[in-house]
C-alpha positions in Angstrom: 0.0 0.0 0.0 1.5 3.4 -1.0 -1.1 6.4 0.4 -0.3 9.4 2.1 -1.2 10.0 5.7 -1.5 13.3 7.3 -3.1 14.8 10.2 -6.3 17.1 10.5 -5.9 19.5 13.5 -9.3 21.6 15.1 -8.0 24.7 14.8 -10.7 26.2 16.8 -10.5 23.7 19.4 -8.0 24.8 21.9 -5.3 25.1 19.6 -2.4 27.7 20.6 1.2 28.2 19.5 2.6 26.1 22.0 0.8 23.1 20.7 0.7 24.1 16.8 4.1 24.2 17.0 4.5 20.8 18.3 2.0 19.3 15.9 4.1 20.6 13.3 7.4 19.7 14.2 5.8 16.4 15.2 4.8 15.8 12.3 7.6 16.3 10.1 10.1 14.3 12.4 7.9 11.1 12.1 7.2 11.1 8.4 3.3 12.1 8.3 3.2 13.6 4.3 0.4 16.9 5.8 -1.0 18.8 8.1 -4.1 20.5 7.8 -6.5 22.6 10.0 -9.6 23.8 10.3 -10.7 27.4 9.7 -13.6 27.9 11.9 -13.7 31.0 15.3 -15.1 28.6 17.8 -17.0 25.2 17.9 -20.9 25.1 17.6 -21.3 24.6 21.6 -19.8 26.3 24.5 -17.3 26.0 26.3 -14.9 28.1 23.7 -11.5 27.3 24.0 -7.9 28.6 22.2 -8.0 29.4 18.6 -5.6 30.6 15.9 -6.5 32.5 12.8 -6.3 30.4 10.3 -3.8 32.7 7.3 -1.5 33.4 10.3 -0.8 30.0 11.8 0.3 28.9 7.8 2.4 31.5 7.2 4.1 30.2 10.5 3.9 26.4 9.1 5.5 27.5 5.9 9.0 29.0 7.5 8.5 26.1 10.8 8.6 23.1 8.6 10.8 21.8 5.2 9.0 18.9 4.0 5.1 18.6 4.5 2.3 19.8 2.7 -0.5 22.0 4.7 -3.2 24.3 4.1 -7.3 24.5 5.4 -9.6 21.9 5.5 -11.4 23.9 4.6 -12.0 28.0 4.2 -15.2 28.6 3.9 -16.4 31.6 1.6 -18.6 33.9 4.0 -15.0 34.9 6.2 -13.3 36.6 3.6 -13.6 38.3 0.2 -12.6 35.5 -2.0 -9.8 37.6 -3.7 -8.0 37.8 -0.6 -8.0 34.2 0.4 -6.4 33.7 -2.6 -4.0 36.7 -2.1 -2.9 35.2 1.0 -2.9 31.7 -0.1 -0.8 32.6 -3.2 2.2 34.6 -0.7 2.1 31.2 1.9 2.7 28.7 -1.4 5.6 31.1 -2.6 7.1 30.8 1.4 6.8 27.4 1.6 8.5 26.7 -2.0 5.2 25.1 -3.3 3.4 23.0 -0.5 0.2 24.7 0.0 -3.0 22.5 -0.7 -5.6 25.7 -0.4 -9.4 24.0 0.6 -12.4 25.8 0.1 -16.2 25.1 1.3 -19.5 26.9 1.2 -18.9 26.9 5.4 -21.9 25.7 7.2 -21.2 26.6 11.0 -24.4 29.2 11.9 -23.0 29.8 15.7 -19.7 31.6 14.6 -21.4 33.7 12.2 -23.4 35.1 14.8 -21.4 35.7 17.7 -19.3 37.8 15.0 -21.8 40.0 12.5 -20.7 37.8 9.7 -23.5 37.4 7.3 -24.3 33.8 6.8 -26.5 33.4 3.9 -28.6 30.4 3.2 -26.8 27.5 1.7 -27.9 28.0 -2.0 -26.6 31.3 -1.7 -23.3 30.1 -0.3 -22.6 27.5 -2.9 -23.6 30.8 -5.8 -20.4 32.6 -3.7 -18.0 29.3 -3.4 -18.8 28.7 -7.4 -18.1 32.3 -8.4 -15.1 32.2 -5.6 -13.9 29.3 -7.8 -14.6 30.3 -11.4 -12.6 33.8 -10.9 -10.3 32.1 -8.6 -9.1 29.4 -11.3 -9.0 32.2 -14.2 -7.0 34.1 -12.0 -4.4 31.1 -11.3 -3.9 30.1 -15.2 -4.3 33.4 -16.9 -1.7 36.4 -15.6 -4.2 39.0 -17.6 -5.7 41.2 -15.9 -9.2 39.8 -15.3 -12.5 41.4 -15.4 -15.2 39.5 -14.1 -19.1 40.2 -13.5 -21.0 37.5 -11.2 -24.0 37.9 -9.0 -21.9 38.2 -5.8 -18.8 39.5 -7.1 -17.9 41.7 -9.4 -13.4 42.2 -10.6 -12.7 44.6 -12.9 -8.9 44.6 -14.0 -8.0 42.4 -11.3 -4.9 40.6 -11.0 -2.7 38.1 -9.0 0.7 40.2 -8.5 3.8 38.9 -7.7 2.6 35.5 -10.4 2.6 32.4 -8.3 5.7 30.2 -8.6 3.2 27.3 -9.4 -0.4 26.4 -9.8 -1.0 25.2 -6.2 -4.4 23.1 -6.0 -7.4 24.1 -5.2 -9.1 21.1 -2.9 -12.9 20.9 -2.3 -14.1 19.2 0.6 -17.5 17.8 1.7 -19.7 14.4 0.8 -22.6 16.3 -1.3 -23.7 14.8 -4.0 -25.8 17.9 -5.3 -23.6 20.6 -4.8 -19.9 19.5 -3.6 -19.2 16.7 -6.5 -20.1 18.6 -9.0 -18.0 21.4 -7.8 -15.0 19.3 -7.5 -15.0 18.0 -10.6 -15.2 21.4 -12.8 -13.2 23.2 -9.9 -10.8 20.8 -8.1 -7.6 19.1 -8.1 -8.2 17.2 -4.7 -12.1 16.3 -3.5 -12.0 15.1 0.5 -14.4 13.1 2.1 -15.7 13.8 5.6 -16.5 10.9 7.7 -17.4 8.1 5.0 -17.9 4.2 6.0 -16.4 2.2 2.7 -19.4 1.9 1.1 -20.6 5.4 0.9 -16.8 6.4 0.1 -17.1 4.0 -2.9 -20.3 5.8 -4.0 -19.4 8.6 -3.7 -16.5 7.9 -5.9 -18.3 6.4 -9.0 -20.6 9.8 -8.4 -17.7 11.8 -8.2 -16.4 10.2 -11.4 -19.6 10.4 -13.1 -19.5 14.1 -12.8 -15.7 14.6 -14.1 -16.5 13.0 -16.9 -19.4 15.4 -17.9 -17.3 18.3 -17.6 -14.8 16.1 -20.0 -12.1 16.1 -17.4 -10.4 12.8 -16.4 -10.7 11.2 -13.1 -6.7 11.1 -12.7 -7.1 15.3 -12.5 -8.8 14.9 -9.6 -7.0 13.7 -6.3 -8.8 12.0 -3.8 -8.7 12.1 -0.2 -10.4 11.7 3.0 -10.7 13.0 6.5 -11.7 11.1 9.6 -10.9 9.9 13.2 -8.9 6.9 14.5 -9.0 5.2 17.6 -5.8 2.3 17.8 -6.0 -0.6 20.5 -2.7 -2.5 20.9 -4.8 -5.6 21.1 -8.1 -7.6 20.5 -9.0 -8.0 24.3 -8.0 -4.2 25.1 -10.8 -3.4 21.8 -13.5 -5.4 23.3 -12.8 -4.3 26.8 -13.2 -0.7 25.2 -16.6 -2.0 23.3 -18.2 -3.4 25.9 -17.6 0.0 28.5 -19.1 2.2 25.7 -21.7 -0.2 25.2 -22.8 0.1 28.7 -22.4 3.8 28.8 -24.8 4.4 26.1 -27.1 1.8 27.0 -27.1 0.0 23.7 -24.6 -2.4 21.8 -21.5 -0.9 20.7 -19.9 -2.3 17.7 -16.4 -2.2 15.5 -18.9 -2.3 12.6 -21.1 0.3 14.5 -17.8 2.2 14.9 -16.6 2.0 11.3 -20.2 2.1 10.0 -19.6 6.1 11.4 -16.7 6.7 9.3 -14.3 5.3 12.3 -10.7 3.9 11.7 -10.8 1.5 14.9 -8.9 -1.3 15.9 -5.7 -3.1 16.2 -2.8 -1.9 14.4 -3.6 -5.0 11.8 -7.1 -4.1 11.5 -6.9 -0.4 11.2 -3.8 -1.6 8.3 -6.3 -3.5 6.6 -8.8 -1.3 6.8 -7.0 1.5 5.0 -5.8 -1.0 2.7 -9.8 -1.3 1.6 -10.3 2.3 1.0 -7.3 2.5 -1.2 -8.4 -0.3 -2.8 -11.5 2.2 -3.5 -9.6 5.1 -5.0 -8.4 7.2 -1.9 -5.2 8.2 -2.2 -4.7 10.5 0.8 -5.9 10.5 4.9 -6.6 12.9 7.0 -6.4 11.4 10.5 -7.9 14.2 13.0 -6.5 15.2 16.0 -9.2 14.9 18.7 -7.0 16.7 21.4 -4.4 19.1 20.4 -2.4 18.4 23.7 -1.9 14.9 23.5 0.1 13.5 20.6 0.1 10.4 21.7 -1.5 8.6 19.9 -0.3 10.0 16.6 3.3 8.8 18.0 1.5 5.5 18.3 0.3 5.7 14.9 3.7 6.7 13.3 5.2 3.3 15.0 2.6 1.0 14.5 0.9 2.1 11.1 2.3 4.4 9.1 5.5 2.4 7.9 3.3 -0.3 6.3 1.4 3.2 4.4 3.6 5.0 2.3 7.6 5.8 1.4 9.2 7.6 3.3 
């Protein structure tokens, strides 16, 4: 098996500089290919805890780390003008000598649009601004004219990209919607990400997200795939079920590994979770996304680096 592994941090979840700084330098010394964060203010509930913006914390990445790829998973289009994500994103890929991956989204969190006068349209209205975002955005990228451009929600008139990136970095969409996100990705994108998906929706979604490159006459080799989710490691079968049967009780119903992975889980031992992997690569992913559920304890992605990741990818 030959797939990149990276790392999803919450960068709204009580992330500082103290621990982004470890995660990246963590990262980097055990052989992880990414790291990528959210950009979200705060989560949807109470209690709010560190964040860091998302712009500044990559500029750090790109001068704090030589080798790995990073970049947001993902912006979302209601934060800022769409002109200056790319701005910003185009400086951080020059500063890093070419390893920004820059996501975009529609966004979809309502709490942290509130608590800061953000206007939050509703979601047709959002995926209108993330489709003109990416329309100028790619015209922009592989045409240095100046561009003049007259959409519904934005409106460039001589606009350019100055200094000219030093490459086309790639523009990856993430999300699981058929309707909207697919379709996107496969005009718009040279990366689609999954969120959460047991094998079988990943695999449909896959033939779907094929389906739609091929009616914009693309090829499905333009399009990376990838996939985001959460892993929980047991060093052995008896520890697992031990595990399985306390959650079982807590929620007062039977707890499963196929409830677990049915979620969009990576669970087990470090042969299962192997094997597991093995099966969505089997099914086209080519990247994962392994998120951080505690940006203090790293752990377990020390674990993972040991146990996993050398039977993953090259080194």
């Amino acid at each position: 098996m030959n797939v990149e592994i990276g790392l999803m941090v919450e960068g709204q979840d009580g992330l500082n500089w103290q621990n982004w700084q470890q995660i990246l330098e963590t990262a980097e010394r055990l052989g992880y290919q990414s790291v990528f964060r959210s950009d979200h203010f705060v989560n949807p509930h109470p209690p709010d805890k560190d964040s860091l913006e998302l712009w500044v914390s990559l500029a750090y990445a790109a001068q704090a780390t030589e080798r790995i790829e990073f970049g947001p998973l993902v912006s979302p289009i209601t934060f800022r003008h769409p002109m200056m994500t790319l701005r910003y994103a185009s400086a951080i890929d020059d500063l890093s000598n070419g390893r920004l991956v820059l996501g975009l989204g529609a966004g979809w969190m309502d709490r942290e649009h509130e608590n800061y006068s953000i206007p939050y349209p509703d979601v047709p209205t959002r995926f209108a601004m993330l489709t003109e975002q990416l329309a100028f955005s790619t015209r922009i990228l592989d045409d240095p004219q100046p561009l003049d451009y007259a959409g519904q929600h934005y409106q460039l008139k001589e606009a350019v990209l100055l200094p000219r990136p030093k490459r086309r970095f790639p523009i990856l969409i993430g999300g699981n919607g058929p309707l909207r996100t697919l379709p996107l990705a496969a005009q718009f994108a040279q990366e689609w990400n999954g969120v959460y998906l047991n094998i079988d929706r990943y695999r449909e979604r896959q033939q779907q997200l094929n389906e739609a490159i091929a009616a914009v006459g693309r090829s499905p080799a333009d399009v990376k795939r990838s996939l985001m989710a959460g892993f929980r490691w047991f060093k052995d079968r008896a520890s697992l079920n031990e595990q399985l049967q306390t959650a079982s009780e807590e929620r007062g119903q039977e707890v499963t590994l196929e409830s677990l992975r049915g979620v969009g889980l990576f669970v087990g031992t470090s042969e299962m979770i192997i094997a597991q992997l093995a099966e969505y690569a089997a099914a086209g992913c080519q990247r994962f996304m392994l998120q951080i559920t505690d940006n203090d304890d790293l752990e377990p992605i020390h674990t993972f680096a040991e146990e996993i990741l050398p039977h993953c990818q090259r080194r």
